[in-house]
N, CA, C and O atoms as CSV, one atom per row, in Angstrom:
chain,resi,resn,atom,element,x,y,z
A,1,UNK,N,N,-24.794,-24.905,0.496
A,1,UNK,CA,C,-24.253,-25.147,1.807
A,1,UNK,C,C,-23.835,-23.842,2.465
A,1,UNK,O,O,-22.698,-23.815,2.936
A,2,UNK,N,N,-24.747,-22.540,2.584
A,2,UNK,CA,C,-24.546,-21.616,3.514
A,2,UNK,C,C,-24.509,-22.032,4.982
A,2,UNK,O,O,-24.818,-23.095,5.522
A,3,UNK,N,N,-24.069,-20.959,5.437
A,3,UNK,CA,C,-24.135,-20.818,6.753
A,3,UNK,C,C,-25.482,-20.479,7.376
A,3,UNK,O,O,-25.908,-19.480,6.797
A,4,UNK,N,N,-26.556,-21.001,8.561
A,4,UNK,CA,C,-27.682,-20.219,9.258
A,4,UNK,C,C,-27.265,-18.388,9.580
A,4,UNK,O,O,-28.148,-17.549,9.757
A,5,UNK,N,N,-25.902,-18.093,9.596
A,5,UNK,CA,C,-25.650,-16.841,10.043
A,5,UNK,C,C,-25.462,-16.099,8.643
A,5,UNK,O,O,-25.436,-16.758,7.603
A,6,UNK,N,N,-25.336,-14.764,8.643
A,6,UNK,CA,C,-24.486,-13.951,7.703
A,6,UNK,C,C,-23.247,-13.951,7.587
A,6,UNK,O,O,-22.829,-13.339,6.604
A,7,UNK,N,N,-22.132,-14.657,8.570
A,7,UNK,CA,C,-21.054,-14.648,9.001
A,7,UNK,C,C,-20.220,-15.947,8.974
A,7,UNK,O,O,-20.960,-16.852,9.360
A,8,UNK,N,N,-19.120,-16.369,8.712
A,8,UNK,CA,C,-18.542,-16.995,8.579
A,8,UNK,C,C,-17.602,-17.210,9.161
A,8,UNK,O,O,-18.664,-17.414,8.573
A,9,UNK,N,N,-16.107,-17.534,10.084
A,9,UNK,CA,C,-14.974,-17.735,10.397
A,9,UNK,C,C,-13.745,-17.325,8.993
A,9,UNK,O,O,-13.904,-17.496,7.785
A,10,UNK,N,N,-12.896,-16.914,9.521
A,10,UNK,CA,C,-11.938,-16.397,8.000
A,10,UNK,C,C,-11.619,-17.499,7.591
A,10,UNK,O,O,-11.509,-17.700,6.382
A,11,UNK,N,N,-11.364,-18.611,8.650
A,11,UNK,CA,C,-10.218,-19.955,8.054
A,11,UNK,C,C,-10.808,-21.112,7.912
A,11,UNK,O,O,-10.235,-22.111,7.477
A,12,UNK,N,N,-12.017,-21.064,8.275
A,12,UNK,CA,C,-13.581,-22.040,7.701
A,12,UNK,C,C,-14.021,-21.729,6.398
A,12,UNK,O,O,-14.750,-22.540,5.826
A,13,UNK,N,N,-13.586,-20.342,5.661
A,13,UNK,CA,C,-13.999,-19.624,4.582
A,13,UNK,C,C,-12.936,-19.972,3.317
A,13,UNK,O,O,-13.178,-20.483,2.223
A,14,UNK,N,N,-11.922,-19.594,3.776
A,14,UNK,CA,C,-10.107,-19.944,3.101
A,14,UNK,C,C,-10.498,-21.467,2.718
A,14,UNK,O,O,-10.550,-21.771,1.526
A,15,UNK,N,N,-10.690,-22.140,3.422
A,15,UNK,CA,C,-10.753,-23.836,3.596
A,15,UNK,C,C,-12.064,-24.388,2.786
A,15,UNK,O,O,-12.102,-25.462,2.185
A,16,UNK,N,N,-13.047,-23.516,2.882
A,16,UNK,CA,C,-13.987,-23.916,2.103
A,16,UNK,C,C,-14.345,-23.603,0.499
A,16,UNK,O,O,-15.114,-24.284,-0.179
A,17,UNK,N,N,-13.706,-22.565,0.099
A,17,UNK,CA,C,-13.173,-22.326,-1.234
A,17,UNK,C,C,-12.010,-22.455,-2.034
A,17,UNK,O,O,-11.847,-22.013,-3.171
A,18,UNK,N,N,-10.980,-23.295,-1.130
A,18,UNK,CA,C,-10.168,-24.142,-1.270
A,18,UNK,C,C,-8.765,-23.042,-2.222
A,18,UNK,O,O,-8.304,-23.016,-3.363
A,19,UNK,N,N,-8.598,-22.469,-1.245
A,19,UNK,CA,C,-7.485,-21.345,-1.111
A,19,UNK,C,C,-6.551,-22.294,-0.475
A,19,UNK,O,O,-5.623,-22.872,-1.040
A,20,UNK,N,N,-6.861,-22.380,0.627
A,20,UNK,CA,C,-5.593,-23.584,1.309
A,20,UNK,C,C,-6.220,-25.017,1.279
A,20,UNK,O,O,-7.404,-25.192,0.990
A,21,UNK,N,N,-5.322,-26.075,1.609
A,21,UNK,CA,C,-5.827,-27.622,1.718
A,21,UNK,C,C,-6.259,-27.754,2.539
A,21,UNK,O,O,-7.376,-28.264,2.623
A,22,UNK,N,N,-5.553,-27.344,3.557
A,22,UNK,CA,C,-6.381,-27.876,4.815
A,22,UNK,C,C,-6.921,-26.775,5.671
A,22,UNK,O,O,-6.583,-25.632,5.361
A,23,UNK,N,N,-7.999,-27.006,7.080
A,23,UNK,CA,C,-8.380,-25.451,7.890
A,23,UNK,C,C,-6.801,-24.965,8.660
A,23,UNK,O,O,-6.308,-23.840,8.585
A,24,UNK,N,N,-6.289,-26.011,9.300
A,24,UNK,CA,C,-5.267,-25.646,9.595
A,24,UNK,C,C,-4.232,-24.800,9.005
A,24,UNK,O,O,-3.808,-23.811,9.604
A,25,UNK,N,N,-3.805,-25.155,7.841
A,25,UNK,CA,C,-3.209,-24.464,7.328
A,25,UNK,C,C,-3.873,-22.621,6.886
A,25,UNK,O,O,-3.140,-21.663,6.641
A,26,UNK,N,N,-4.718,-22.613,6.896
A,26,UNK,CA,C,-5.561,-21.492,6.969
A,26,UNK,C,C,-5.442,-20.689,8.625
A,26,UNK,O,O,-5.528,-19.466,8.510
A,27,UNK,N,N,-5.326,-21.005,9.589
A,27,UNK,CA,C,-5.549,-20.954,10.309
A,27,UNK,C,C,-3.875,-20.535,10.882
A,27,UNK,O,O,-3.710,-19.843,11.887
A,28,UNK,N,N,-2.884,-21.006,10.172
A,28,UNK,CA,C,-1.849,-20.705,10.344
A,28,UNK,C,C,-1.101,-19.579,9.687
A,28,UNK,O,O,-0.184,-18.858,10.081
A,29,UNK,N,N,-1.803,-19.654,8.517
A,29,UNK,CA,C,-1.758,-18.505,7.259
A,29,UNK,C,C,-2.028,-17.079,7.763
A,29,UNK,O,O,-1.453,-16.079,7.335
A,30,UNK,N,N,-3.195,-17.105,8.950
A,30,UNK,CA,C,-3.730,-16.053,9.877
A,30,UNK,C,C,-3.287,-15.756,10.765
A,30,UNK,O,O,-3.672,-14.707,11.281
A,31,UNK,N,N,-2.252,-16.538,11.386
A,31,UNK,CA,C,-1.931,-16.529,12.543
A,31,UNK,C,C,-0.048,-15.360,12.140
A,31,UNK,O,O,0.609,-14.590,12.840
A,32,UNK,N,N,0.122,-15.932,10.531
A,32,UNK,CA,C,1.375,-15.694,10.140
A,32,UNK,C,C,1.081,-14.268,9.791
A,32,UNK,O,O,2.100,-13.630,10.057
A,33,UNK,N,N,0.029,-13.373,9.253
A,33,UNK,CA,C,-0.575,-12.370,9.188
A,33,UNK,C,C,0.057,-12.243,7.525
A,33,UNK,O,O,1.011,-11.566,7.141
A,34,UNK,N,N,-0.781,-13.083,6.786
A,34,UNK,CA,C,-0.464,-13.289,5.494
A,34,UNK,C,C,-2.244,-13.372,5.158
A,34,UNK,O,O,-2.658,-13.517,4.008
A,35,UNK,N,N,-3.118,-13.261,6.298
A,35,UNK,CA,C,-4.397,-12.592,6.043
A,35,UNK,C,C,-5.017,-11.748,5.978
A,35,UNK,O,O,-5.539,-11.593,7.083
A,36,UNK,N,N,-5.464,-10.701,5.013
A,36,UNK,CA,C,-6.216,-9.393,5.597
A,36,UNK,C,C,-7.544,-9.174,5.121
A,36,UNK,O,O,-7.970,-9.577,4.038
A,37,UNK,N,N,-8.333,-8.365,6.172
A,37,UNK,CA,C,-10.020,-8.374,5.805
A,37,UNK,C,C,-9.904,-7.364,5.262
A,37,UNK,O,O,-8.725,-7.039,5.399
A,38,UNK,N,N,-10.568,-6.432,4.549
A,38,UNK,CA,C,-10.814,-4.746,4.132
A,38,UNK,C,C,-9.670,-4.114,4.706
A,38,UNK,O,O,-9.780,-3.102,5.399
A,39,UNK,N,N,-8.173,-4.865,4.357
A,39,UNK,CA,C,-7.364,-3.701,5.091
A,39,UNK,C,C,-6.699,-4.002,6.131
A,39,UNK,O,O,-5.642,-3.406,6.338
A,40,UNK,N,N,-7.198,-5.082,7.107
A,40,UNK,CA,C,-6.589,-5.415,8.412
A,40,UNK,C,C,-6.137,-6.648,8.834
A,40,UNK,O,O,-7.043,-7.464,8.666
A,41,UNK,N,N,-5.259,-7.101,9.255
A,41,UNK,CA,C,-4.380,-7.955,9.970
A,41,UNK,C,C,-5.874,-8.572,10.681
A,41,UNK,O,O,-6.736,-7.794,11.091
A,42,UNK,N,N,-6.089,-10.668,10.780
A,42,UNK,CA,C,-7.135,-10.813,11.012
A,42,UNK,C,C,-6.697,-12.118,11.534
A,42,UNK,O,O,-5.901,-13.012,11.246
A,43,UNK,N,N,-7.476,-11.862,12.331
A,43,UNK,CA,C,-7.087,-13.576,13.491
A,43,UNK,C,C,-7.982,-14.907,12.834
A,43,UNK,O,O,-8.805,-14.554,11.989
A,44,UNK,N,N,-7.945,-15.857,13.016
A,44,UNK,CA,C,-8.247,-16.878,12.215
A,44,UNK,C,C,-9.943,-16.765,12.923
A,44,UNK,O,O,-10.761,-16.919,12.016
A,45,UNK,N,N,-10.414,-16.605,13.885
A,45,UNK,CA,C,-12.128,-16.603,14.665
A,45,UNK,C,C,-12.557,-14.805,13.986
A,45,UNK,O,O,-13.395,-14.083,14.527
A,46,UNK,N,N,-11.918,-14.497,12.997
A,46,UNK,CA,C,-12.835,-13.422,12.260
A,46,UNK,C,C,-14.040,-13.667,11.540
A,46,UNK,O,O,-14.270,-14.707,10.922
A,47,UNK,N,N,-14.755,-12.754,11.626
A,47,UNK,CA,C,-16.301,-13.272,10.552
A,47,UNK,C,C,-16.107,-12.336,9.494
A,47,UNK,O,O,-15.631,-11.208,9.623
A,48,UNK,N,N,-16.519,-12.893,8.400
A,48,UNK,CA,C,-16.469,-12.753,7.388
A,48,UNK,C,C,-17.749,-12.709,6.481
A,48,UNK,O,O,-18.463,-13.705,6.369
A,49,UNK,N,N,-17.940,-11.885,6.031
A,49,UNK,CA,C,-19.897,-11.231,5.729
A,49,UNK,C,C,-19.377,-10.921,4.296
A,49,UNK,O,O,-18.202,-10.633,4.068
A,50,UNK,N,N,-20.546,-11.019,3.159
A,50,UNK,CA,C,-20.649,-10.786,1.686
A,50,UNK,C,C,-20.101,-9.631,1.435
A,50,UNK,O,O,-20.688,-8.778,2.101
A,51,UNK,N,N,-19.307,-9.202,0.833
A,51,UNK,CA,C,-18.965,-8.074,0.314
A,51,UNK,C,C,-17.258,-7.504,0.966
A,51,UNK,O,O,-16.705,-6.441,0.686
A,52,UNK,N,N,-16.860,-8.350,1.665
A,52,UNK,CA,C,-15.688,-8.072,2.417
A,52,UNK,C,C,-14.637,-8.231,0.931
A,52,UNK,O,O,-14.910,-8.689,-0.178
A,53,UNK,N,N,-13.598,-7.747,1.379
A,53,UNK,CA,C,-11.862,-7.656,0.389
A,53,UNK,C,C,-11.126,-9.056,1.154
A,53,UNK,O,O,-11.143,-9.081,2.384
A,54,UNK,N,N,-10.569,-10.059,0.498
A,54,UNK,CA,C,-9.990,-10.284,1.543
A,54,UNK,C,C,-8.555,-10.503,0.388
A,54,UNK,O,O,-8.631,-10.940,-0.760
A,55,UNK,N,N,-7.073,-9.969,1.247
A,55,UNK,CA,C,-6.033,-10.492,0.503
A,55,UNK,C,C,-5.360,-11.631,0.798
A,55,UNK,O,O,-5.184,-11.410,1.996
A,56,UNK,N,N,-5.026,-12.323,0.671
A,56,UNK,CA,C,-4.194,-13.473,0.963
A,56,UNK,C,C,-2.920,-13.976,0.114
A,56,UNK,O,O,-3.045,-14.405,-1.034
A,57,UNK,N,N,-1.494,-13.872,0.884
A,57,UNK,CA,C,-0.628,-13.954,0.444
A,57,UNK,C,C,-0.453,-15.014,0.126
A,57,UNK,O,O,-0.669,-15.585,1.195
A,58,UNK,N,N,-0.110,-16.100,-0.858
A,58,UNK,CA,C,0.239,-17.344,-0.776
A,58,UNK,C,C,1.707,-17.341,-1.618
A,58,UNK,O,O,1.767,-16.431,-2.444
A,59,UNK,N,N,2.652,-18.029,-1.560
A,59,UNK,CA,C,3.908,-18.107,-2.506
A,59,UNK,C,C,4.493,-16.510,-2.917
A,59,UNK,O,O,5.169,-16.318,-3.928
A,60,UNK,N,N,4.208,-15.697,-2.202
A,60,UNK,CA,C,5.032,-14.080,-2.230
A,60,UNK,C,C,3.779,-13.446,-3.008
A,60,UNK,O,O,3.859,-12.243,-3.254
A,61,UNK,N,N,2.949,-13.944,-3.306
A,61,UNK,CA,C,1.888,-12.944,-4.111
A,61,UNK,C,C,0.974,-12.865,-3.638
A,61,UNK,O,O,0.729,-13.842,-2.931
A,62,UNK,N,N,-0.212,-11.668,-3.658
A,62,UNK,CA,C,-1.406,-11.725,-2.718
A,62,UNK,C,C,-2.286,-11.758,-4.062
A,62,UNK,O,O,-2.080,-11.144,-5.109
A,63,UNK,N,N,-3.329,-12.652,-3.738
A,63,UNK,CA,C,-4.640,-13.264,-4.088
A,63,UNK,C,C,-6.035,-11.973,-3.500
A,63,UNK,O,O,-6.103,-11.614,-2.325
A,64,UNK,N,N,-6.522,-11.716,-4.051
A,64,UNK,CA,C,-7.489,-10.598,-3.909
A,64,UNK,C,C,-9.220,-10.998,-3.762
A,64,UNK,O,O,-9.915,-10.493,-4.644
A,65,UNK,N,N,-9.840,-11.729,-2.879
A,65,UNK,CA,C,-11.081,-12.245,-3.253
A,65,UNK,C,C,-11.748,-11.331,-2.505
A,65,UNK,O,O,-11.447,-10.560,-1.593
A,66,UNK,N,N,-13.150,-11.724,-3.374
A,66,UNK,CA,C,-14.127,-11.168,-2.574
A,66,UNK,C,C,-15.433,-11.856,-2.060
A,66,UNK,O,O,-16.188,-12.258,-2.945
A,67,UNK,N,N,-15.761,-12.026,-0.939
A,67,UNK,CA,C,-16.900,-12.801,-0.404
A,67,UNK,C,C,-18.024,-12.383,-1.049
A,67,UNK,O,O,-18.443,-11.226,-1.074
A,68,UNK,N,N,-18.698,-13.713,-1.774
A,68,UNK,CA,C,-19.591,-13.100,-2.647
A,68,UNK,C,C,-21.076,-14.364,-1.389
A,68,UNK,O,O,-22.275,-14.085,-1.367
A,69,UNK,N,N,-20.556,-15.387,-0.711
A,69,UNK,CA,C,-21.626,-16.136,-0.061
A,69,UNK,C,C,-20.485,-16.372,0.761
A,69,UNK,O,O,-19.331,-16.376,0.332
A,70,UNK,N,N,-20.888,-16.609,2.204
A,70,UNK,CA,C,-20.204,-17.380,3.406
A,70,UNK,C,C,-20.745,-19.248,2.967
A,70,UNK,O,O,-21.769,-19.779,2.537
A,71,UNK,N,N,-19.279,-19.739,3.417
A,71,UNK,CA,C,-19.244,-21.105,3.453
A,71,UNK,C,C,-18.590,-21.540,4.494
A,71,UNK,O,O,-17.426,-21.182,4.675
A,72,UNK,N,N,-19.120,-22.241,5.206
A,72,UNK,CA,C,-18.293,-22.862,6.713
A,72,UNK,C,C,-18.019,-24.443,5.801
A,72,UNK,O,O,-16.806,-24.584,5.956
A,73,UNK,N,N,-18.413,-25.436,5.116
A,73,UNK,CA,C,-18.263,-26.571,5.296
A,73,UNK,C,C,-17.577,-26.670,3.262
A,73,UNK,O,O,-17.828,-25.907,2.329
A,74,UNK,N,N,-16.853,-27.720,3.298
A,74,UNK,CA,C,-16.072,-27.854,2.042
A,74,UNK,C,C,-17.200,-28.475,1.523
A,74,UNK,O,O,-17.887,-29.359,2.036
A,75,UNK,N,N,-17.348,-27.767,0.161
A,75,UNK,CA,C,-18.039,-28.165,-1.295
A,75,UNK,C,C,-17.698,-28.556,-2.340
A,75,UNK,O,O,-16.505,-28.428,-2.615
A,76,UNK,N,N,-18.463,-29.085,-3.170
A,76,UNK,CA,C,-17.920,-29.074,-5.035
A,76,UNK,C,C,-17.069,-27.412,-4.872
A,76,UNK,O,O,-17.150,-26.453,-4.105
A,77,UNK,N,N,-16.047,-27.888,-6.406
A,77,UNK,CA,C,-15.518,-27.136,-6.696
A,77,UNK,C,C,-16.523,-25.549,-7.417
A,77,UNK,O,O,-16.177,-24.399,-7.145
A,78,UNK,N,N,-17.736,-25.884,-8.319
A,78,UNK,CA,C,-18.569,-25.328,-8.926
A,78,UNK,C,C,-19.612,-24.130,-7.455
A,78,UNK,O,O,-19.931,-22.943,-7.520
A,79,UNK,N,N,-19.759,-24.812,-6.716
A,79,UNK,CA,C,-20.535,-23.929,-5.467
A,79,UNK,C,C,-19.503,-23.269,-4.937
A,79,UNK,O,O,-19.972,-22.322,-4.306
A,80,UNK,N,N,-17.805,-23.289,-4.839
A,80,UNK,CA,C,-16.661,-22.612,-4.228
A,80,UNK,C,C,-16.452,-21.498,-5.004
A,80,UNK,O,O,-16.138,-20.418,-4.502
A,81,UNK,N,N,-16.591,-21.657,-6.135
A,81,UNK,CA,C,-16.934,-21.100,-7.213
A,81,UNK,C,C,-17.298,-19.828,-7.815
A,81,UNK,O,O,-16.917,-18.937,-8.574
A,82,UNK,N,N,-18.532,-20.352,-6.835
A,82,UNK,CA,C,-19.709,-19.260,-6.862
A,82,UNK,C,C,-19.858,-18.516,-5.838
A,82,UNK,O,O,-20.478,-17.456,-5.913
A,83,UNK,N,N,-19.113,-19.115,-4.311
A,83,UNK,CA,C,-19.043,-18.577,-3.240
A,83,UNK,C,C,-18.086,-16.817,-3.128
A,83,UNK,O,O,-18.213,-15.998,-2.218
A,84,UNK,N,N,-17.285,-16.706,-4.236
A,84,UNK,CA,C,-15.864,-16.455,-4.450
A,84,UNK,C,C,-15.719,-15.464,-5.232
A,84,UNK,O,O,-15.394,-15.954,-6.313
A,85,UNK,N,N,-15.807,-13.475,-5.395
A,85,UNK,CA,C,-15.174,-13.356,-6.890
A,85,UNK,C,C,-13.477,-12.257,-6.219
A,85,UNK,O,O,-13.065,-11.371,-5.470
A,86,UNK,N,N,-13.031,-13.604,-7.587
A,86,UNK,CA,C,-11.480,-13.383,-7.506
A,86,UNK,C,C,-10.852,-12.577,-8.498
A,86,UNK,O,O,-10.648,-12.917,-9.663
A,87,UNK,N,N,-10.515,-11.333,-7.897
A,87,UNK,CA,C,-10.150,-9.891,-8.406
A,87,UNK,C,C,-8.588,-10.366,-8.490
A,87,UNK,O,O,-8.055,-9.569,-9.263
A,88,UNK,N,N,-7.971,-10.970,-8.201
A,88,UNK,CA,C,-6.527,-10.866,-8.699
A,88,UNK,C,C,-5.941,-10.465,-9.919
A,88,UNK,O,O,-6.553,-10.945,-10.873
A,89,UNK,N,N,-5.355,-10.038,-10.112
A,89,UNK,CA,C,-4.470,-9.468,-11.740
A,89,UNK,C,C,-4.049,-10.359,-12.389
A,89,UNK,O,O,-3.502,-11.255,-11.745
A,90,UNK,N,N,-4.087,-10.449,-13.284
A,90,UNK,CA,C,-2.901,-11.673,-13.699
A,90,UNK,C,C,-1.472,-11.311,-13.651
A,90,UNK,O,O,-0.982,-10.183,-13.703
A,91,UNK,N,N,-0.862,-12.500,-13.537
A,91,UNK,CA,C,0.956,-12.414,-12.996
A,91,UNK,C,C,1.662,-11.393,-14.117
A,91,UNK,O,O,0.677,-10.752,-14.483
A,92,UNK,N,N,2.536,-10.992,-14.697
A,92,UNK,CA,C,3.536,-10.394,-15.646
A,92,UNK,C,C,3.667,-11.309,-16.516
A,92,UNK,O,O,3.637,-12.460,-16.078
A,93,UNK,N,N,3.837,-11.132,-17.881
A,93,UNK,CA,C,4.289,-12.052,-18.705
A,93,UNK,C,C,5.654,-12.649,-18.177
A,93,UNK,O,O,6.116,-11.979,-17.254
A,94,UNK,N,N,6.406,-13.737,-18.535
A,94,UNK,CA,C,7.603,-14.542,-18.412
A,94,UNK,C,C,8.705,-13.582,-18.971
A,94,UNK,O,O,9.838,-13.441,-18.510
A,95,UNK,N,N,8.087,-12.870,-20.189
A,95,UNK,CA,C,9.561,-12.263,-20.609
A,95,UNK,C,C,9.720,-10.730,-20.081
A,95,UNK,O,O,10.531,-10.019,-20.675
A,96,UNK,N,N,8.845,-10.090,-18.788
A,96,UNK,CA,C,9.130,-8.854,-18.107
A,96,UNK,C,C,9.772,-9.171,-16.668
A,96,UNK,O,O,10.168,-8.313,-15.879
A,97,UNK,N,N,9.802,-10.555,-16.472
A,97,UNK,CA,C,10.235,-11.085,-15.279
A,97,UNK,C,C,11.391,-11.043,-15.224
A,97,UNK,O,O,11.995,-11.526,-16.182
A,98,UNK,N,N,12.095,-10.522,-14.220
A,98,UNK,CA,C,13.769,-11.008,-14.344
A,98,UNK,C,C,14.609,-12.796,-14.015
A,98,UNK,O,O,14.560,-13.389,-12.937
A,99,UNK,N,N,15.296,-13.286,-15.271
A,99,UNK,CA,C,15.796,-14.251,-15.128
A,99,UNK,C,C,16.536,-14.525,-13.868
A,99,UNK,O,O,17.304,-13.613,-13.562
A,100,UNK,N,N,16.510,-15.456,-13.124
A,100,UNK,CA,C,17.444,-15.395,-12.263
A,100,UNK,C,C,18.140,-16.844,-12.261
A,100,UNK,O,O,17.485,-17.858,-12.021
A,101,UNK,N,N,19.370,-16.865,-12.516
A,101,UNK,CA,C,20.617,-17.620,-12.476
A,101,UNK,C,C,19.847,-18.858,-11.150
A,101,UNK,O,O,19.125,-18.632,-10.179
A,102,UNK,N,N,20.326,-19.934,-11.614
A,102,UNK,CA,C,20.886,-21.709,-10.570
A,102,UNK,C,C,21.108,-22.178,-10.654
A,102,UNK,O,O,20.805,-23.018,-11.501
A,103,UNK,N,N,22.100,-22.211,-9.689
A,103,UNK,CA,C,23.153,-22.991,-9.570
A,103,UNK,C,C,22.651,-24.867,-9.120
A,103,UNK,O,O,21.666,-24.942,-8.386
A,104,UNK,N,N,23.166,-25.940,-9.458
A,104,UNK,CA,C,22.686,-27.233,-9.859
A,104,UNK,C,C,23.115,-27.027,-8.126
A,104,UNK,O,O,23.680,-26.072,-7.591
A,105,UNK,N,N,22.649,-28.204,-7.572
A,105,UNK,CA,C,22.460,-28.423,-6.038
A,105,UNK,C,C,23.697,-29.179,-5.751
A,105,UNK,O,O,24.051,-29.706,-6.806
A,106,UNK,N,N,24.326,-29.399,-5.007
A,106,UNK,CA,C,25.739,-29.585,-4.831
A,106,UNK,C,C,26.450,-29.148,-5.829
A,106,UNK,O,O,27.594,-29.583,-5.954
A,107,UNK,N,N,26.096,-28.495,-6.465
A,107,UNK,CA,C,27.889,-27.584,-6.978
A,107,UNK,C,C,28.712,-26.982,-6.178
A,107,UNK,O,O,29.846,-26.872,-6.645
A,108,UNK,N,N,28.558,-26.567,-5.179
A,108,UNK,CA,C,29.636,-25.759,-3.831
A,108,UNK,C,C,29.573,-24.308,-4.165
A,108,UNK,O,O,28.639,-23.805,-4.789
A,109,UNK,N,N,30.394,-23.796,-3.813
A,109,UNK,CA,C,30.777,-22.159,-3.572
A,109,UNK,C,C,30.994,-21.801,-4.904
A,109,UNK,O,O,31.608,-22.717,-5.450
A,110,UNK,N,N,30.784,-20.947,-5.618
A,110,UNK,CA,C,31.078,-20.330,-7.021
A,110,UNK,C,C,32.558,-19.725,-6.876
A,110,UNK,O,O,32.954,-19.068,-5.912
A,111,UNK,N,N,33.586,-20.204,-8.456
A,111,UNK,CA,C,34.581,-20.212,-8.528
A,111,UNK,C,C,34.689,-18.422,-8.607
A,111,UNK,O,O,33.700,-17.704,-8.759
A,112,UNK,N,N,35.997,-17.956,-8.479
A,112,UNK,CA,C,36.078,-16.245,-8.625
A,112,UNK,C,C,35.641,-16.474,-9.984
A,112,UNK,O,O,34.447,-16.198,-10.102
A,113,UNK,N,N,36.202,-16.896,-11.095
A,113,UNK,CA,C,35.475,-16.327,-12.322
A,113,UNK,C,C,34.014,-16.627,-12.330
A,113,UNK,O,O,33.227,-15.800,-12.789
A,114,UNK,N,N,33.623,-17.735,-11.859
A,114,UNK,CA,C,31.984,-17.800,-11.596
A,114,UNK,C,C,31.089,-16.385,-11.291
A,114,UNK,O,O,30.235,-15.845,-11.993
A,115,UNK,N,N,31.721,-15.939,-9.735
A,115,UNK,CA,C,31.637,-14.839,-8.885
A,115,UNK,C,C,31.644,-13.794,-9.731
A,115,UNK,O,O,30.630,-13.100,-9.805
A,116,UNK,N,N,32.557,-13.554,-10.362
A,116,UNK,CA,C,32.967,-12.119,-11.558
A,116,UNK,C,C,31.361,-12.177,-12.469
A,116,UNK,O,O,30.441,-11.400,-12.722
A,117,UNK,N,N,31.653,-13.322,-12.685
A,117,UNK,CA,C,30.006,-13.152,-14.073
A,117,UNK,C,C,28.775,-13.015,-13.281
A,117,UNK,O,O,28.054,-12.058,-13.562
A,118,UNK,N,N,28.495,-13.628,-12.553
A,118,UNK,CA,C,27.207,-13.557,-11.506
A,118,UNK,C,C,27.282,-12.257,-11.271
A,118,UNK,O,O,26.238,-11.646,-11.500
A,119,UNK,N,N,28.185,-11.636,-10.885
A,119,UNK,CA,C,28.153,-9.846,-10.595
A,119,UNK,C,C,27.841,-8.955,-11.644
A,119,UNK,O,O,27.112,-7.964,-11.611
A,120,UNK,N,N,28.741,-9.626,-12.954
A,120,UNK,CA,C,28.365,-8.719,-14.391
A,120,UNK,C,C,27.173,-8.721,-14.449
A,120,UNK,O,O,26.607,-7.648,-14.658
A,121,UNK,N,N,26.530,-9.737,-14.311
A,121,UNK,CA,C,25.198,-9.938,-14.575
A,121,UNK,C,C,23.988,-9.199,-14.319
A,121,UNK,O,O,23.022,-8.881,-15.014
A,122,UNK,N,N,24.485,-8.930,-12.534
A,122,UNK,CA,C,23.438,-8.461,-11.957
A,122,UNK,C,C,23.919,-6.909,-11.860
A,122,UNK,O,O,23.218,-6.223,-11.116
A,123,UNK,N,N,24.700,-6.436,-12.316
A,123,UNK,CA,C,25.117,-5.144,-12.711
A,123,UNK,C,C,25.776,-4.598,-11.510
A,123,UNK,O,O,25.465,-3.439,-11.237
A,124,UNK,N,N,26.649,-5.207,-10.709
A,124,UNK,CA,C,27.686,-4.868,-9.802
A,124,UNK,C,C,28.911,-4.990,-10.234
A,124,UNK,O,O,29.551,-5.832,-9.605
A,125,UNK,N,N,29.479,-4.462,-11.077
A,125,UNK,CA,C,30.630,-4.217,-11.535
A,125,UNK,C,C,31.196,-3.374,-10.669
A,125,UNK,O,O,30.578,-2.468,-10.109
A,126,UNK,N,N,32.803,-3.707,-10.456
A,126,UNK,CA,C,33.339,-2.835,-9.423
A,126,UNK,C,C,34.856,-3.009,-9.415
A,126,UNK,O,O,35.547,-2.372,-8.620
């Protein structure tokens, strides 16, 4: 399911290798400038040709693909697949990550001794 062109739309592309759920949301993703082609800030009516970088931020991390075929229309998962190679890194192991403390959802304001340890913690002693 190529395209007749060499070229593609960025958020027909996002949507068709199923980066985001929906085009919209792609389209908003671009608009939020959480899209970039080879480098650049990219409006959602960008074309997008074999061999492009593209990063895409999703959840604070950027996703690194590379257009390996243009796809305008949603496919099997196996042809998205193939459309797609995804240079991302893998994340940090769990135990180089820093823990971070939470608090249960209605608990309220942290007590001063609460406050005191939350600070030890994070190494603001003072």
């Amino acid at each position: 399911m190529t395209t007749g062109g060499a070229s593609v739309r960025v958020d027909a592309w996002l949507w068709a290798i199923r980066v985001y759920k929906t085009r919209s949301a792609a389209t908003t993703a671009c608009r939020a400038g959480h899209v970039r082609v080879n480098g650049e800030r990219v409006k959602a009516a960008q074309p997008v040709r074999p061999g492009d970088e593209l990063r895409v931020r999703i959840n604070g991390f950027d996703r690194i693909l590379v257009v390996k075929q243009p796809i305008a229309k949603r496919v099997g998962a196996a042809v998205a697949a193939e459309a797609v190679d995804d240079q991302t890194p893998p994340p940090p192991p769990r135990e180089l990550t820093a823990f971070v403390p939470v608090r249960d959802r209605g608990a309220g304001r942290p007590t001063k001794r609460e406050r005191r340890d939350i600070d030890r913690l994070r190494g603001r002693e003072g």
